[in-house]
C-alpha positions as CSV (number, residue, x, y, z in Angstrom):
1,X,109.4,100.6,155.8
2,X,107.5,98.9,159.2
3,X,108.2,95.3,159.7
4,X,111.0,95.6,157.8
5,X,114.7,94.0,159.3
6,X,117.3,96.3,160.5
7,X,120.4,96.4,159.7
8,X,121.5,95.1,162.6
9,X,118.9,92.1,162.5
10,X,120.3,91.5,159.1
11,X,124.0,90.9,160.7
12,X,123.2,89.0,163.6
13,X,120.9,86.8,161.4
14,X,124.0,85.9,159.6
15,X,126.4,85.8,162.9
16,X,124.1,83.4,164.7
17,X,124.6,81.1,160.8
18,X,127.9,81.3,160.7
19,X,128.1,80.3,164.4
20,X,129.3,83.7,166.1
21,X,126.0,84.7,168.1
22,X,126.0,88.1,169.2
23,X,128.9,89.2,166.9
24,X,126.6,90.8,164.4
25,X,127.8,94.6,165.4
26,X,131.4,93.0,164.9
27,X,131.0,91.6,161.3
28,X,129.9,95.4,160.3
29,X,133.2,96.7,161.9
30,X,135.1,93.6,159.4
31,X,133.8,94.8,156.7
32,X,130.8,93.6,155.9
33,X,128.6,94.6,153.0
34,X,124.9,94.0,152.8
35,X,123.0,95.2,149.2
36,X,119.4,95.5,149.0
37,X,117.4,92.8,146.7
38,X,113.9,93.0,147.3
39,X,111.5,90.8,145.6
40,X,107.8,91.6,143.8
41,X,105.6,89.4,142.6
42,X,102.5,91.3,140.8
43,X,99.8,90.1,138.7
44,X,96.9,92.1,137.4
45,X,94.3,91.0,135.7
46,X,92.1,93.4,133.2
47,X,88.7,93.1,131.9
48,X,88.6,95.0,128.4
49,X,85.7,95.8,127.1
50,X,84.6,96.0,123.2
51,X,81.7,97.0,121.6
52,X,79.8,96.2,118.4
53,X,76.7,96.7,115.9
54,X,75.9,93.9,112.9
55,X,72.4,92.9,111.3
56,X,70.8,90.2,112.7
57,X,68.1,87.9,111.2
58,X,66.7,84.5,112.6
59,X,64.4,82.0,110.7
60,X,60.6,82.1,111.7
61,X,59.4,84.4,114.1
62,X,62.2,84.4,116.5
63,X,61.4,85.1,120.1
64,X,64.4,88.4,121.1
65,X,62.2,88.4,124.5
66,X,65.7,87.3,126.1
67,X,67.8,90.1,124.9
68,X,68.4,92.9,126.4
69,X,67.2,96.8,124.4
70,X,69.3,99.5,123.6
71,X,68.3,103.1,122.4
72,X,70.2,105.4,120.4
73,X,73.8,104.7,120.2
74,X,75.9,101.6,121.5
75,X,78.5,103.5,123.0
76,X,76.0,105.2,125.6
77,X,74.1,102.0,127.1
78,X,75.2,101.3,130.5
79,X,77.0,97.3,130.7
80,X,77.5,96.1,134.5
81,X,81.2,95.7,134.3
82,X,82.0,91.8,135.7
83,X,82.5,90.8,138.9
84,X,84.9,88.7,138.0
85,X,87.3,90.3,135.4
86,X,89.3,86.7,135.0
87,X,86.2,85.2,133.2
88,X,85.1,86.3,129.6
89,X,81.3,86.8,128.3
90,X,79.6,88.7,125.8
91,X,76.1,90.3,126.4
92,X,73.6,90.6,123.3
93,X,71.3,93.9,123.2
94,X,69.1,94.6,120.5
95,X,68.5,98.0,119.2
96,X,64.8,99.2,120.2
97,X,62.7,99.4,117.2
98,X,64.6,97.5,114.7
99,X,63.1,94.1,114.7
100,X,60.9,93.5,112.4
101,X,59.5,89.5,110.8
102,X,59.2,89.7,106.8
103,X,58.7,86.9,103.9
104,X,61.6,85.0,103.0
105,X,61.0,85.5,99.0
106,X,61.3,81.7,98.7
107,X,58.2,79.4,97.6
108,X,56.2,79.1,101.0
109,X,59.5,77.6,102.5
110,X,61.3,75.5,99.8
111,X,63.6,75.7,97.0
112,X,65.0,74.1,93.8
113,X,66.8,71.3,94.9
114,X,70.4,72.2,93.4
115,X,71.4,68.6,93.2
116,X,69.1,67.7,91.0
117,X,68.1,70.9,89.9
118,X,64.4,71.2,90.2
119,X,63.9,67.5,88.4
120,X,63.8,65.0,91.6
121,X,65.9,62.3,89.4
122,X,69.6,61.6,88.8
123,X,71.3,59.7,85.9
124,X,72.4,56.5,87.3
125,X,75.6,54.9,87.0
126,X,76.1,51.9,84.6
127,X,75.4,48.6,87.1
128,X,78.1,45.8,87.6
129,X,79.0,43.8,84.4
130,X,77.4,40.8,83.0
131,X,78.8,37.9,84.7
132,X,78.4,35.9,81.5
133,X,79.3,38.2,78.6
134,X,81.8,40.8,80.6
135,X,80.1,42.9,78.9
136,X,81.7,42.2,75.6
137,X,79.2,41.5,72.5
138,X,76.6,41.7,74.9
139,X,74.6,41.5,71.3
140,X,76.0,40.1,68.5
141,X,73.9,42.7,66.7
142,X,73.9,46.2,68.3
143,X,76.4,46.0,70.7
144,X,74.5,47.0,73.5
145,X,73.6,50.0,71.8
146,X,70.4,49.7,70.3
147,X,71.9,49.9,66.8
148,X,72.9,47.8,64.2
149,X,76.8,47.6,64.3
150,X,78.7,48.9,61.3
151,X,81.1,46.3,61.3
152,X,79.0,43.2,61.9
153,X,79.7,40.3,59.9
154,X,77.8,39.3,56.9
155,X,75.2,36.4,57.2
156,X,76.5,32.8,57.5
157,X,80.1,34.1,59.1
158,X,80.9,33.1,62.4
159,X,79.3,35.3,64.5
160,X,75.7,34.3,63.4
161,X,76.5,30.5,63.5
162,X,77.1,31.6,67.5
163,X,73.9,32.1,67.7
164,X,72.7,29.1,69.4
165,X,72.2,30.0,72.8
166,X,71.3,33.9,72.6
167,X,68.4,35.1,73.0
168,X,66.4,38.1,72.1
169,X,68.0,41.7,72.7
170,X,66.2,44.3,74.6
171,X,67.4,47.1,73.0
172,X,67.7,46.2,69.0
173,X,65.1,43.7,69.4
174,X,66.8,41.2,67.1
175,X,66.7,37.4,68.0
176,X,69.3,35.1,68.7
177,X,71.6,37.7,69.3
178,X,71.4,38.6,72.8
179,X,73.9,36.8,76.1
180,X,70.7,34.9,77.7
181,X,71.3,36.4,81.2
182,X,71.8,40.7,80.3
183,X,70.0,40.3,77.0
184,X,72.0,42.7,75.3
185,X,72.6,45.3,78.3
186,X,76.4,44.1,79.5
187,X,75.4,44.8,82.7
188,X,73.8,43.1,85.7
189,X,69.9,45.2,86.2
190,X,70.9,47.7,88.4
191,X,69.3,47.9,91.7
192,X,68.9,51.4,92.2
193,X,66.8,52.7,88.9
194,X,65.2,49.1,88.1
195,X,67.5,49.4,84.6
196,X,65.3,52.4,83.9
197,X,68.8,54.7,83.7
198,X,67.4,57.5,86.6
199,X,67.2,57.3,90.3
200,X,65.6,59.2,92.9
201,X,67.4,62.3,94.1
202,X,68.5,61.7,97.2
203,X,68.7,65.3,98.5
204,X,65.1,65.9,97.8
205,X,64.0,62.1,97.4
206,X,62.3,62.9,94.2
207,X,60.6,66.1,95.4
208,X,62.1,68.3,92.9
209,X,62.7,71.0,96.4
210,X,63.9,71.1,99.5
211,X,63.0,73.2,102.9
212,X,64.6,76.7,102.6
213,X,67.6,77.3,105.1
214,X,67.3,80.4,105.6
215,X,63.7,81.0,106.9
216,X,64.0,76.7,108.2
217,X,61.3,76.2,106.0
218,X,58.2,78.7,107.9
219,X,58.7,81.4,104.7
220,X,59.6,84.0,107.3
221,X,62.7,86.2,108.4
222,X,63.2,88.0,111.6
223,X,65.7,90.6,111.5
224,X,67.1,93.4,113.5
225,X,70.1,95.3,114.2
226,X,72.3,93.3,117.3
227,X,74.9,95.2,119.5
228,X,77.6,92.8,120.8
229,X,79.2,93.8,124.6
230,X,82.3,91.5,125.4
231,X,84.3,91.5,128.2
232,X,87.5,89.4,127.9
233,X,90.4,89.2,130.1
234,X,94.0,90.6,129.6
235,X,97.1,89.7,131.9
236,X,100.0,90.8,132.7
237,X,103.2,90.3,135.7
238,X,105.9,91.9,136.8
239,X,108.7,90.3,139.1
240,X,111.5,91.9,140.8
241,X,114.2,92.2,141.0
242,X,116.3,92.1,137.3
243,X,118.1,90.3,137.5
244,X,116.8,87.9,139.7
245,X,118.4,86.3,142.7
246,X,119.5,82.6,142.1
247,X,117.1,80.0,141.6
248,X,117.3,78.6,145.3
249,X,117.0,81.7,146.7
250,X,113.8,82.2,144.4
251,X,112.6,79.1,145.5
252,X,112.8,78.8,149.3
253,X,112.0,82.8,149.8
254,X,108.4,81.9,147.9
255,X,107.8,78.8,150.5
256,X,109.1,80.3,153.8
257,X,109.1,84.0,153.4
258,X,106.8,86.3,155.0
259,X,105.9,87.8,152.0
260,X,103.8,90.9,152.3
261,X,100.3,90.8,150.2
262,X,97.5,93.4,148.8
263,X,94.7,92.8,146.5
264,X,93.7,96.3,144.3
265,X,90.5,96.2,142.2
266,X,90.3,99.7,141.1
267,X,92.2,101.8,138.8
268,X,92.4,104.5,142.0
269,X,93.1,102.2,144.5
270,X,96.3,103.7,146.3
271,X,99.4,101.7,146.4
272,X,100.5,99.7,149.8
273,X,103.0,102.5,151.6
274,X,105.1,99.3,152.6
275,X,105.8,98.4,149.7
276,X,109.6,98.9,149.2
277,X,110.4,102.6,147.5
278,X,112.9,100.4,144.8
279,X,109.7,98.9,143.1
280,X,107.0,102.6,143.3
281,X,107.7,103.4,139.8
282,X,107.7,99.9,138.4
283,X,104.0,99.0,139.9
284,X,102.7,102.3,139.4
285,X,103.2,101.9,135.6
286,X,101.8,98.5,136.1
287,X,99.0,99.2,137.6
288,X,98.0,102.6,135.1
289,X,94.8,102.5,133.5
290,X,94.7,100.7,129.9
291,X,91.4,101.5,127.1
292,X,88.2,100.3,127.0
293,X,89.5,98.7,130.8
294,X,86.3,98.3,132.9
295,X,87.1,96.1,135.8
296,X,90.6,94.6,137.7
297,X,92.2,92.4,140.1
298,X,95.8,92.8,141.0
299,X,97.7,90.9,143.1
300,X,100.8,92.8,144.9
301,X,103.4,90.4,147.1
302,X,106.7,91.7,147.9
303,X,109.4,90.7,150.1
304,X,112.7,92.7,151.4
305,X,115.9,90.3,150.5
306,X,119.5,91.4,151.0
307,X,122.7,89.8,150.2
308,X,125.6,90.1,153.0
309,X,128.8,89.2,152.5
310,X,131.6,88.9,154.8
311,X,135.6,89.0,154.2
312,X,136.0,86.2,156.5
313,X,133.7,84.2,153.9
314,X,134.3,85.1,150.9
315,X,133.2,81.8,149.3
316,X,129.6,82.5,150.3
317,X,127.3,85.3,149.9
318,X,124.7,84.9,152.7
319,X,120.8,85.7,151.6
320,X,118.7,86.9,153.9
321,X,115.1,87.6,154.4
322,X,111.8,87.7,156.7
323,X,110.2,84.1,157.7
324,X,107.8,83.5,160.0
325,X,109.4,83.1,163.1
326,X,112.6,86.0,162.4
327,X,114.9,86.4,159.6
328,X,115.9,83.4,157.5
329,X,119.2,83.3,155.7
330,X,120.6,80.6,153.1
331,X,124.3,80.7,151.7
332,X,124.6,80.3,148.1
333,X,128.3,80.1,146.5
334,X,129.6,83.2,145.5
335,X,130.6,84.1,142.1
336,X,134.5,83.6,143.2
337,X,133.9,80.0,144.3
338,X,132.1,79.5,141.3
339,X,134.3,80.3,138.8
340,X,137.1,78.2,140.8
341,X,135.1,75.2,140.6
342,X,134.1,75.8,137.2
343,X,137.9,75.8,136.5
344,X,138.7,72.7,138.2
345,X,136.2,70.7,136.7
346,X,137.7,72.2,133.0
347,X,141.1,71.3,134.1
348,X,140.0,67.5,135.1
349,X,138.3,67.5,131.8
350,X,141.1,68.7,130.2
351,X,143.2,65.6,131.8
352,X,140.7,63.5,131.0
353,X,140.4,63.5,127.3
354,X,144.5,63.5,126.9
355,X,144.7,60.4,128.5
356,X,141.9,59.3,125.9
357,X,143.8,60.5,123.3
358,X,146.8,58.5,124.6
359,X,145.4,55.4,125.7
């Protein structure tokens, strides 16, 4: 690998941390062990194309002079891939010789209205009560109905000596038997039928039809046979190595290292011949060809990272790898001083809770 560290650039990085400058040969002779992590960061991003037919139809005489023409099969017409294969979009062809403008079959445009079904009125709702009667004995006769009541009470009773006050009903017709204000109707006149019992229909405000969806009312059709091209994006990553390095080692390699970069945007686009030999395989399987895959744009960074560690440290294993200005190395504790630490703070746990329980 070219501008790569060496071995010995590795162990006089960490001799110069450690404060022993020039000792790097010296820490190799002590024992010293480095072991290679190197990093890779790829993302590729895919443009996969798929491919359609369907029947098409517009209302009116609909203008296809924006749509692109296609001949024989779908599969054979020519798409310009994207240029960008991040960003979706669908193109819309239309197959030559299929459109064609045709009556609707409605009336010139309109149809039974369905909500009133072809009559242009509507029942309407009993009005708000009488405020006088309630709407009970509206007439002292009919009931309200029109009809003399079976159970009304023979001349002289009660009910006809009430009469003073009533007036005549609207529906029976009999006088002095009607509440003076609803005269004989219970209910208030109803605003919206005048009392007449229908209304307007308000879908096709008494028109008996309405404008006919599906030709928008011109009694016309276009149709034609559509073919649908969409491009849509598909993504994937891969990072190395598995298992990763520790999260602060993650973290300042991506801000300070010298990472190494390529952009690919073919499928036969060699690979880099820097990149490190451990991660061939991995980006190569990455990077093969998937269906229907018309255009890509894969990002390749990758990094070499070792770990050293020394017998005269063994509480620290040293990371190391390329910055800017010359190798870079951070100490991280090693798995020895974690463990210890992790059983010292259990032991003053431990102590901590049994004088709880004897307090």
């Amino acid at each position: 690998m070219t501008d790569s560290l060496s071995e010995g650039d590795i162990l006089e990085a960490v001799a110069r941390h450690i404060g022993r400058p020039g000792q790097g040969p010296q820490l190799r002779r002590t024992g010293a062990d480095i072991a290679r992590l190197p990093m890779l960061d790829l993302s590729i991003v895919r443009s996969v194309e798929t491919r359609s037919t369907q029947s098409e139809s517009r209302p009116g005489k609909y203008d296809i002079s924006g749509l692109g023409m296609y001949e024989g099969e779908l599969r054979d017409h020519p798409v310009e891939p994207p240029k960008d294969p991040a960003r979706s979009r669908k193109v819309e062809l239309v197959l030559h010789g299929s459109v064609r403008t045709v009556a609707c079959g409605c009336d010139e445009g309109r149809q039974p209205c369905s909500r009133c079904r072809a009559k242009g009125k509507l029942r309407c709702e009993t009005g708000p009560l009488c405020p006088a009667c309630k709407g009970v004995e509206p007439c002292t006769w009919c009931d309200g109905t029109g009809e003399r009541r079976k159970d009304r009470a023979p001349a002289g009773s009660s009910g006809e000596r009430g009469a003073a006050g009533r007036t005549t009903c609207l529906k029976c017709r009999k006088p002095r038997t009607a509440c003076p204000q609803c005269q004989g109707w219970g209910t208030r006149k109803c605003p919206k039928c005048d009392d007449t019992g229908f209304r307007d229909c308000p879908v096709c405000e008494g028109e008996r039809s309405t404008e006919h969806t599906p030709c928008d009312g011109t009694g016309l059709v276009t149709l034609w046979t559509g073919g649908s091209v969409g491009h849509a994006p598909q993504r994937s990553t891969v990072k190395l190595p598995d298992p990763a390095p520790p999260l602060r080692v993650r973290q300042q390699a991506g801000r300070t290292g010298a990472w190494q970069r390529a952009t690919l945007t073919s499928a036969g686009e060699p690979i880099p011949e820097t990149l490190d030999p451990a991660h061939v395989e991995a980006v190569e399987s990455a990077l093969a060809p998937r269906p229907d895959e018309v255009a890509r744009r894969a990002e390749i960074g990758w990094l070499q990272l070792v770990a050293v560690t020394i017998p005269d440290d063994p509480d620290h294993v040293f990371h190391v790898f390329p910055g800017p200005d010359g190798p870079q190395v951070l100490p991280v504790w090693s798995r020895r001083r974690s463990l210890r630490v992790a059983a010292v703070v259990a032991g003053v746990v431990v102590v901590l809770l049994l004088v709880a329980a004897l307090v």
